[in-house]
N, CA, C and O atoms as CSV, one atom per row, in Angstrom:
chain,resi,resn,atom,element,x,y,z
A,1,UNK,N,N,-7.351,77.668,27.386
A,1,UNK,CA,C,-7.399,79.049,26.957
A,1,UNK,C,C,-6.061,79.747,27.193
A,1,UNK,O,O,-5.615,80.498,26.325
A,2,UNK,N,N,-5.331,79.503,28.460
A,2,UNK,CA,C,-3.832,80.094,28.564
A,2,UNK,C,C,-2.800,79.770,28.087
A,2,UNK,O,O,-1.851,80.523,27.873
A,3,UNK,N,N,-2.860,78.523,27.845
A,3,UNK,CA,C,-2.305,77.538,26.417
A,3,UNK,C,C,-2.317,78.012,25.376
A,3,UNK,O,O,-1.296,78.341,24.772
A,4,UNK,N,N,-3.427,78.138,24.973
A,4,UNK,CA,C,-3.710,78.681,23.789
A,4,UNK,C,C,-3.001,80.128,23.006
A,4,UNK,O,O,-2.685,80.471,21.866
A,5,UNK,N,N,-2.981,80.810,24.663
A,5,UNK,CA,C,-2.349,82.686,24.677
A,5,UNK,C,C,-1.263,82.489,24.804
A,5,UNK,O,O,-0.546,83.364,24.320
A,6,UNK,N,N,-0.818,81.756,25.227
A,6,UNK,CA,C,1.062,81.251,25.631
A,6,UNK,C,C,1.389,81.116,23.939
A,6,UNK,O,O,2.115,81.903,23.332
A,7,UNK,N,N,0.703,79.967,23.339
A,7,UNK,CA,C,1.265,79.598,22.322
A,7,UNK,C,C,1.732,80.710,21.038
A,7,UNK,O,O,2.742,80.933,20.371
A,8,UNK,N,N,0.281,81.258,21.155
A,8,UNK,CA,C,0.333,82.995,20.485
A,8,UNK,C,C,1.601,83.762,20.781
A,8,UNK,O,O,2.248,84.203,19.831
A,9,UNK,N,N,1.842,83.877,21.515
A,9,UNK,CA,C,2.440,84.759,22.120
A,9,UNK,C,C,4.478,84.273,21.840
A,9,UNK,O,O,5.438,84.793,21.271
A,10,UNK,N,N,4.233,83.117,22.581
A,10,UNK,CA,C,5.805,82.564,22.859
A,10,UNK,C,C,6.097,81.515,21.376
A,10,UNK,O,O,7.227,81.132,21.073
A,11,UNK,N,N,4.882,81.184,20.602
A,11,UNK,CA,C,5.348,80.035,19.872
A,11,UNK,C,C,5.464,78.755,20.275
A,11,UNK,O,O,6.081,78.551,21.321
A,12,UNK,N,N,4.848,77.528,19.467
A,12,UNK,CA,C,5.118,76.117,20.098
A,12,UNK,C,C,6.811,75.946,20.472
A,12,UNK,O,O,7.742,76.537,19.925
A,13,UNK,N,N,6.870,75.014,21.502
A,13,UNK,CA,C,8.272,74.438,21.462
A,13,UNK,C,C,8.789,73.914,20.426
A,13,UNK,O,O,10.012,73.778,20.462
A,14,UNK,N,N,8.039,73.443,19.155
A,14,UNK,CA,C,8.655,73.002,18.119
A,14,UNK,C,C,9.398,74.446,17.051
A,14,UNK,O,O,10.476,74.601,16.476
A,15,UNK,N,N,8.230,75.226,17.198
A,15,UNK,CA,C,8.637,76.733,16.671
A,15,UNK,C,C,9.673,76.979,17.555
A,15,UNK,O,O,10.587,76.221,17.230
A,16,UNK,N,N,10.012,77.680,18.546
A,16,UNK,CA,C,11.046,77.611,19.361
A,16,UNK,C,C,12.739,77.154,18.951
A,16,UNK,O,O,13.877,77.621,19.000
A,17,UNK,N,N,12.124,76.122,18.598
A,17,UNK,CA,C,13.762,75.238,18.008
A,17,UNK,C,C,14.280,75.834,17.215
A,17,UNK,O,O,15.369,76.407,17.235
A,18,UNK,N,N,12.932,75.670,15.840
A,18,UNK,CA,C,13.089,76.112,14.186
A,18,UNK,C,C,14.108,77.128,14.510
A,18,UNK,O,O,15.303,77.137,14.213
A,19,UNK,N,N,13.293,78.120,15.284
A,19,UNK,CA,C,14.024,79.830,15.199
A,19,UNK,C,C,15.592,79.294,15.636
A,19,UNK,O,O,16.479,79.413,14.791
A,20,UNK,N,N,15.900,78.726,16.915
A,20,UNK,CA,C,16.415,78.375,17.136
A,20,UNK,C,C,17.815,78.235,15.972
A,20,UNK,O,O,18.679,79.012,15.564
A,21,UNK,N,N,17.484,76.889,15.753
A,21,UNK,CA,C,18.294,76.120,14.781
A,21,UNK,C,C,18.536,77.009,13.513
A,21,UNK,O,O,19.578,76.867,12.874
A,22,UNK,N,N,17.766,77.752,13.209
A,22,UNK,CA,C,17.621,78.773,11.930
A,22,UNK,C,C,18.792,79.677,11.799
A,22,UNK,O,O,19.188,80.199,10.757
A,23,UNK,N,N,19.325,79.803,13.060
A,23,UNK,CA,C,20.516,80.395,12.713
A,23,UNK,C,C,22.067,80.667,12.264
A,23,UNK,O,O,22.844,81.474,11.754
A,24,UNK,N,N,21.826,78.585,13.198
A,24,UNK,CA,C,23.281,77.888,12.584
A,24,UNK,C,C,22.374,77.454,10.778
A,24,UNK,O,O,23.186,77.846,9.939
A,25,UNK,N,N,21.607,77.085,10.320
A,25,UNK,CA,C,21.404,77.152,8.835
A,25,UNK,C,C,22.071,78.355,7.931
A,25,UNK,O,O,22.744,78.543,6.917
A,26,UNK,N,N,21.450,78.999,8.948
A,26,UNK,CA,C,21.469,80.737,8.035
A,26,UNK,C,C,23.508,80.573,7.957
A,26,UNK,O,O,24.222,80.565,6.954
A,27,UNK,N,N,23.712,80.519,8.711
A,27,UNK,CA,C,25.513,80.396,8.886
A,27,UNK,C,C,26.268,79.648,8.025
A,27,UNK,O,O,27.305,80.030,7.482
A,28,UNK,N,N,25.603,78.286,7.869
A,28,UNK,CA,C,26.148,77.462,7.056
A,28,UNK,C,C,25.832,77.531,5.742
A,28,UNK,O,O,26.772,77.333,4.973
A,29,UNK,N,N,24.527,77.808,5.161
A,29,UNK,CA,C,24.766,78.131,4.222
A,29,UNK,C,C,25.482,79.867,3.521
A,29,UNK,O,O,25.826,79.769,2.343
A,30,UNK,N,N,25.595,80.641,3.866
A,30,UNK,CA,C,26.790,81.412,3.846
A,30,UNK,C,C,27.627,80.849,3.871
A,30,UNK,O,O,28.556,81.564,3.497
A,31,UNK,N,N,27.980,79.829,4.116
A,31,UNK,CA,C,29.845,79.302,4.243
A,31,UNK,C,C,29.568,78.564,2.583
A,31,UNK,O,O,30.522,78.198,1.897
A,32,UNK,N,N,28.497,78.469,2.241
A,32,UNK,CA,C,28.489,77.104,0.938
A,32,UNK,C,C,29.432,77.665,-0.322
A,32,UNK,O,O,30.165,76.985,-1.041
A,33,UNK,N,N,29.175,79.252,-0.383
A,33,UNK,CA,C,29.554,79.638,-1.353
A,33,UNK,C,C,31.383,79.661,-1.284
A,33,UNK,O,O,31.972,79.699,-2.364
A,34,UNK,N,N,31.795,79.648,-0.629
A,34,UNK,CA,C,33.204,79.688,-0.336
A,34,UNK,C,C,33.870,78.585,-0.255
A,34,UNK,O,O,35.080,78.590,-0.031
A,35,UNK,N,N,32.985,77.189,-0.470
A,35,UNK,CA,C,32.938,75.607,-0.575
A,35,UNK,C,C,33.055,75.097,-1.674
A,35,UNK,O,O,33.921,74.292,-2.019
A,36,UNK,N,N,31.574,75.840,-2.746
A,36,UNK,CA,C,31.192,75.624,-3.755
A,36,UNK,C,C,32.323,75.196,-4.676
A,36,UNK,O,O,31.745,74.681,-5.633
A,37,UNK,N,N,33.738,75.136,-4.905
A,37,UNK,CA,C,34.380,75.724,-5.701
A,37,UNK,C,C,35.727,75.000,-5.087
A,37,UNK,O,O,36.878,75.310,-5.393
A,38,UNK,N,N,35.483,74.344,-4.493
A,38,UNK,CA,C,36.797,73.219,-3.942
A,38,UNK,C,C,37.254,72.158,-4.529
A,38,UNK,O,O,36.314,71.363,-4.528
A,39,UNK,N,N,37.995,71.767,-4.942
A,39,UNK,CA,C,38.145,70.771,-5.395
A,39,UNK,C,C,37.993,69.240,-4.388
A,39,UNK,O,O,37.903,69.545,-3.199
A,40,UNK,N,N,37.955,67.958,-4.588
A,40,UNK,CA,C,38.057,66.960,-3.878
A,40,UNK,C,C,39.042,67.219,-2.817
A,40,UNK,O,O,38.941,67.225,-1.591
A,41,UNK,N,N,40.073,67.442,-3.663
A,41,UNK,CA,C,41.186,67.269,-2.658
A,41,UNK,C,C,41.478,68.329,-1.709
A,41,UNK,O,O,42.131,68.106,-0.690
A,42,UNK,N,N,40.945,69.660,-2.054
A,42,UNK,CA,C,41.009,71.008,-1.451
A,42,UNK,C,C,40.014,70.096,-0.218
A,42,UNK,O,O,40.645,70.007,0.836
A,43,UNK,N,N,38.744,69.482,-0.159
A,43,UNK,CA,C,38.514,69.259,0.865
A,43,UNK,C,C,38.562,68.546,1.812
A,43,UNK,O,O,38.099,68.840,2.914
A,44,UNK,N,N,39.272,67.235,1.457
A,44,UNK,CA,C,39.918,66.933,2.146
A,44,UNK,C,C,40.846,67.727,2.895
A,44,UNK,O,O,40.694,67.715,4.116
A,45,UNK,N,N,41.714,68.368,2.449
A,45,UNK,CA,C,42.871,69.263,3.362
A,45,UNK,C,C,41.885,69.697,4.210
A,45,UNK,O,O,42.268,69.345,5.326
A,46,UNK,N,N,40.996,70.174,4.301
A,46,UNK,CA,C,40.129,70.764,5.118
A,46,UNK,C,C,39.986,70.335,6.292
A,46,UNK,O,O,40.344,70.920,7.314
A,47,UNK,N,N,39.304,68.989,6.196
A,47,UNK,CA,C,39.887,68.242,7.348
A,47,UNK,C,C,40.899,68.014,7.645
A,47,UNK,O,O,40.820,67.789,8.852
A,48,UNK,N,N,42.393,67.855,7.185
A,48,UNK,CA,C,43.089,67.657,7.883
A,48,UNK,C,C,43.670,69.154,8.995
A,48,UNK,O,O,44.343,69.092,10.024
A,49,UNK,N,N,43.099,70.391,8.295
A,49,UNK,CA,C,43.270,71.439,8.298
A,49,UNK,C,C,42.603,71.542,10.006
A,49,UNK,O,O,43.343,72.178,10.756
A,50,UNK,N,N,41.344,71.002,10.641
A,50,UNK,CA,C,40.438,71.077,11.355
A,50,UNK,C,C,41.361,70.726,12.194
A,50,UNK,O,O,41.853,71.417,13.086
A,51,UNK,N,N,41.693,69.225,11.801
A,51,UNK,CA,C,42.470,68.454,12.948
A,51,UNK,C,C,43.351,69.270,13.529
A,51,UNK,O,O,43.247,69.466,14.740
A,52,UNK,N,N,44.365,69.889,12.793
A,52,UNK,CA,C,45.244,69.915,13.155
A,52,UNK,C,C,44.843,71.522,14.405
A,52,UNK,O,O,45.314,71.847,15.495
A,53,UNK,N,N,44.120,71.941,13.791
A,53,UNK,CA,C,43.871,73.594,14.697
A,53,UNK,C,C,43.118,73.158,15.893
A,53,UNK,O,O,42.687,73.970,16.712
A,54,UNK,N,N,42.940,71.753,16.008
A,54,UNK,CA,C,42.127,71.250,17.094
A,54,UNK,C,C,43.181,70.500,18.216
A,54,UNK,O,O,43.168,70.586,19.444
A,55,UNK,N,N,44.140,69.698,17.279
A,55,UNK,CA,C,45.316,69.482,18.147
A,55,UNK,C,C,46.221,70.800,18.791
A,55,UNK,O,O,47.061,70.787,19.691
A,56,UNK,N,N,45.789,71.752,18.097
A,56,UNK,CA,C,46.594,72.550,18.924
A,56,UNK,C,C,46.162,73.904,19.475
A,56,UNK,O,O,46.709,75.007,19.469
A,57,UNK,N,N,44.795,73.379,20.038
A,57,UNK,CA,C,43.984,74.037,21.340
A,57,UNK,C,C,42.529,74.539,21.011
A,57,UNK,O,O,41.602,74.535,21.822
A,58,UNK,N,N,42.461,74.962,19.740
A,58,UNK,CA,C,40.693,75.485,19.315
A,58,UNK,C,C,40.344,74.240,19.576
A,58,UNK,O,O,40.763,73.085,19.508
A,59,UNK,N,N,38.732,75.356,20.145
A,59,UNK,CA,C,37.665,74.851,19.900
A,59,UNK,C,C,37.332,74.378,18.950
A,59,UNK,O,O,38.162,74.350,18.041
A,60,UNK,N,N,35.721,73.677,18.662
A,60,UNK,CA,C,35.372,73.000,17.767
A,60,UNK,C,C,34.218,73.755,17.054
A,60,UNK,O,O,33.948,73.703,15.854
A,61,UNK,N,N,33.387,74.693,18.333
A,61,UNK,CA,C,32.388,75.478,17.863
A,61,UNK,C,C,32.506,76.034,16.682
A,61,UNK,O,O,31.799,75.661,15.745
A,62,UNK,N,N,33.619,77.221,16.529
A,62,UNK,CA,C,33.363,78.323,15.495
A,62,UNK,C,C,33.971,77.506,14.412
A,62,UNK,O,O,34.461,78.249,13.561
A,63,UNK,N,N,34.136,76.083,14.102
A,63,UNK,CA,C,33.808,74.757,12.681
A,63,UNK,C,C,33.161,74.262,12.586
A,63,UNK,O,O,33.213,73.438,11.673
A,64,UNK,N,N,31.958,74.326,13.455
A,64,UNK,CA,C,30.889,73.435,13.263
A,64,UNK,C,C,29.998,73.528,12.280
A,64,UNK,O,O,29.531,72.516,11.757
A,65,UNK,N,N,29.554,75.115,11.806
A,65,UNK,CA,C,29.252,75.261,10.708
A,65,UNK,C,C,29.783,74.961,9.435
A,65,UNK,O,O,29.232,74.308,8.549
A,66,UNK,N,N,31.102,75.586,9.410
A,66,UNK,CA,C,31.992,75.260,8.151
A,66,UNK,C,C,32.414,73.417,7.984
A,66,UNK,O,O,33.087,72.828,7.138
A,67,UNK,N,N,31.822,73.026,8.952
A,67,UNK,CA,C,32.597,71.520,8.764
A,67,UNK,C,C,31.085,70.885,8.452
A,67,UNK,O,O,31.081,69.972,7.627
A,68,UNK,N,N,29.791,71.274,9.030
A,68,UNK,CA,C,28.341,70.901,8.101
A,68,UNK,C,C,28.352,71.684,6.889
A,68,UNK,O,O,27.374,71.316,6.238
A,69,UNK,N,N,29.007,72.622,6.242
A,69,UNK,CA,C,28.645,73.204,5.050
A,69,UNK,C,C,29.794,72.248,4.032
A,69,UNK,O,O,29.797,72.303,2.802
A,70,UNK,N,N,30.762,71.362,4.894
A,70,UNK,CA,C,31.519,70.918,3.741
A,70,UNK,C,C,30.904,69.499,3.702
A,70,UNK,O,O,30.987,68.771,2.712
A,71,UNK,N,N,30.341,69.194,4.742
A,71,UNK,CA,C,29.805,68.029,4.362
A,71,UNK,C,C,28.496,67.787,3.286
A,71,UNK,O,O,28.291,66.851,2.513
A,72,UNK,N,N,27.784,68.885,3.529
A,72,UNK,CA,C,26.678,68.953,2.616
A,72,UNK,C,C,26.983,69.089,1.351
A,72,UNK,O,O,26.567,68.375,0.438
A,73,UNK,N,N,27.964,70.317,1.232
A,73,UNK,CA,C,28.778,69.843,-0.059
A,73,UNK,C,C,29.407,68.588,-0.885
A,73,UNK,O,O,29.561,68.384,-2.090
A,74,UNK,N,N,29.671,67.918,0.157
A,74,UNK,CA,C,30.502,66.392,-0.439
A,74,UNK,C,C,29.241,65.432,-0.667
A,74,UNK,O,O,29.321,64.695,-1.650
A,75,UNK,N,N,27.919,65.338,0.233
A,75,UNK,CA,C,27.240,64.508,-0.130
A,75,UNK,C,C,26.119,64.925,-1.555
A,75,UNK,O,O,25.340,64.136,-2.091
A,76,UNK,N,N,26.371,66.600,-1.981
A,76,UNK,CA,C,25.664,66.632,-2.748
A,76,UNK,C,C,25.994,66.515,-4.441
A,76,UNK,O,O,25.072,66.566,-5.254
């Protein structure tokens, strides 16, 4: 029964995630449209573009989206 009111209340742990995860989605796809429209080779540079802002001290976080929105792009 408190299980039951927990779940109501807080959401399964699987719900939990969704919301979770829902937000890097929501992010990445916003980045698609600014993708959409690349050429092959434009994305490639991209990566090399990553690398290089990574060799020289960024983080990886605030690309993690833009670097899943270019991939989804390339495999689609």
């Amino acid at each position: 029964m408190i299980g039951t009111i927990l779940k109501k209340v807080f959401g399964t742990a699987n719900e939990r995630e969704l919301k979770r995860i829902q937000v890097l989605v929501d992010q990445i796809n916003a980045l698609e449209e600014g993708v959409a429209g690349l050429s092959d080779a434009d994305l490639r540079s991209k990566t090399g573009e990553f690398k290089k802002r990574v060799e020289q001290g960024e983080t990886l976080d605030p690309y993690c989206c833009r670097k899943s929105t270019l991939w989804t792009h390339i495999a689609a």
